[in-house]
N, C-alpha and C positions, 0 to 999 in steps of 0.2 A: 504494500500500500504506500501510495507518495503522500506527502505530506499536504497537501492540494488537494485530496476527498477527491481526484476525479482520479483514479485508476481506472484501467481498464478490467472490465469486469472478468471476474479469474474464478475456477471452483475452487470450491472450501477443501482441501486435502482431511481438515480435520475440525473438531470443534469441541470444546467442553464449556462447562460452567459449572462454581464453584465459591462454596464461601471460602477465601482466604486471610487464615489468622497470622500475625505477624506481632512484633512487640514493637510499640509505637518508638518513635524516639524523645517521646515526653514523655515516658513511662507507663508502665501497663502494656492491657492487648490489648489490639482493634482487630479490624475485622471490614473486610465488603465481600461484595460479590462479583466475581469474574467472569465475563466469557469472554475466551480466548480463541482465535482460529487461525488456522495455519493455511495459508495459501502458498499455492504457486509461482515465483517469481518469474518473472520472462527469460532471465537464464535456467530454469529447472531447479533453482536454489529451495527451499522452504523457508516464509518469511510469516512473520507470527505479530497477529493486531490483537491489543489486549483489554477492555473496554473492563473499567474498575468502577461500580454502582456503587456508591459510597449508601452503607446504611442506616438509618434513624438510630439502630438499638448501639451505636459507639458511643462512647462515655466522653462530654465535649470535652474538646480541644484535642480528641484521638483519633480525627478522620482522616480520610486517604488524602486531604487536601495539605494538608500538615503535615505529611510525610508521606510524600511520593516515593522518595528514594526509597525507604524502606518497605514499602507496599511492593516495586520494580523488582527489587532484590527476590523479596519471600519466594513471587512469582516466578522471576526467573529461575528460582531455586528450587520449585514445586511443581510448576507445571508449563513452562516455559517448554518447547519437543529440544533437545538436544540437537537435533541438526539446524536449531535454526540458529544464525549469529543473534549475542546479545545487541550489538549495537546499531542491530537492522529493527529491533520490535519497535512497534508502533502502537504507541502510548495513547488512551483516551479514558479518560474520568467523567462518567455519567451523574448528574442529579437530576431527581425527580419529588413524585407526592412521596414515597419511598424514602427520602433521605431526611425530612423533618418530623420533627411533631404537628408539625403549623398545618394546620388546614387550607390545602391550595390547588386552584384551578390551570398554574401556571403549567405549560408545555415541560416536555423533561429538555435539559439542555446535556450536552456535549462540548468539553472541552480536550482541543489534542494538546498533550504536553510531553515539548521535547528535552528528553532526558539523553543527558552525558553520559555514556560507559565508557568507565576506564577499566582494564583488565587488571592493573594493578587495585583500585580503590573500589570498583563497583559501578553502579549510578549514583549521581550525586542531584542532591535537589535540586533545582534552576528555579529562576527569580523568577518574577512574573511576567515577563519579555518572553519568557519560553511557554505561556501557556495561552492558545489561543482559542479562544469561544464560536465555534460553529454555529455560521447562519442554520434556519430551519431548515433551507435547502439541503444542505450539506449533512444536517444531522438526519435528515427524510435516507438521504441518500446509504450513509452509513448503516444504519439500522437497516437497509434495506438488503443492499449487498451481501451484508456482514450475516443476515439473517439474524438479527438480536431479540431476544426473545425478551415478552411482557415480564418484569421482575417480580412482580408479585406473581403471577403463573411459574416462573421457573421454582421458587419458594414453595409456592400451594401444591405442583408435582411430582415433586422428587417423591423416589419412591424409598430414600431412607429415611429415616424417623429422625428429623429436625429438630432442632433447639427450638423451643417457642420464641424466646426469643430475637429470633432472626427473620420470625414471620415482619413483613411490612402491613402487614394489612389487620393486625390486631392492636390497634389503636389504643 
């Protein structure tokens, strides 16, 4: 995926979703939801877009937004396929009704943020120059491609026995 949301449209080699936990770097755990998918690159390469739904049940000041790097790493660490390079993933941080308490009719938004890998240090957080906010087009577009599934539906159908905690939708 380029960093421009208009790739050319490529199949999904693979796909999961996933709550990932990690130790904030404020202290404690947090926690979102992933889905990841592994495409195709036009050299045959495998390149991997990682869309991290940041969720309501985090303890404030322990969401993915406050610690990207650390969120990048777990991921990279977890469920990141091994053939893909780290410094190819392509990073996007989803909010929706899902990520507050707040009662709201607002669209869910998408920001892409690009993150540094050093092979020696890891990803390192980047400023707010590195995180850009997707028109609706762009976000239409993404969710479309990408096949991103309704977050409260991926939550309501797993078929392993869930933290209630993690549900979005028990208010």
């Amino acid at each position: 995926m380029t960093t421009d949301v208009n790739p050319p449209v490529r199949p999904i080699e693979s796909a999961t979703s996933a709550i990932l936990a990690w130790s904030h770097r404020h202290g404690g755990a947090a926690h979102c939801l992933i889905q990841l998918r592994a495409l195709q690159a036009p050299r045959g390469d495998l390149v991997a877009v990682v869309v991290a739904s940041e969720l309501r049940t985090n303890p404030r000041g322990r969401g993915a937004t406050t610690d990207f790097a650390g969120l990048a790493a777990a991921a990279a660490a977890r469920v990141v396929p091994a053939a893909c390079r780290l410094e190819a993933v392509t990073w996007f941080l989803h909010h929706g009704s899902f990520s507050t308490n707040d009662h709201t009719d607002e669209p869910d938004t998408f920001t892409q943020v690009h993150l540094h890998w050093d092979p020696h240090t890891g990803y390192v957080d980047p400023g707010p120059e590195a995180h850009r906010l997707l028109a609706d087009r762009e976000a239409a577009q993404l969710t479309a491609e990408l096949r991103l599934e309704d977050i409260d539906e991926v939550l309501r159908t797993w078929s392993w026995e869930q933290r209630a905690d993690y549900r979005t939708d028990a208010r």
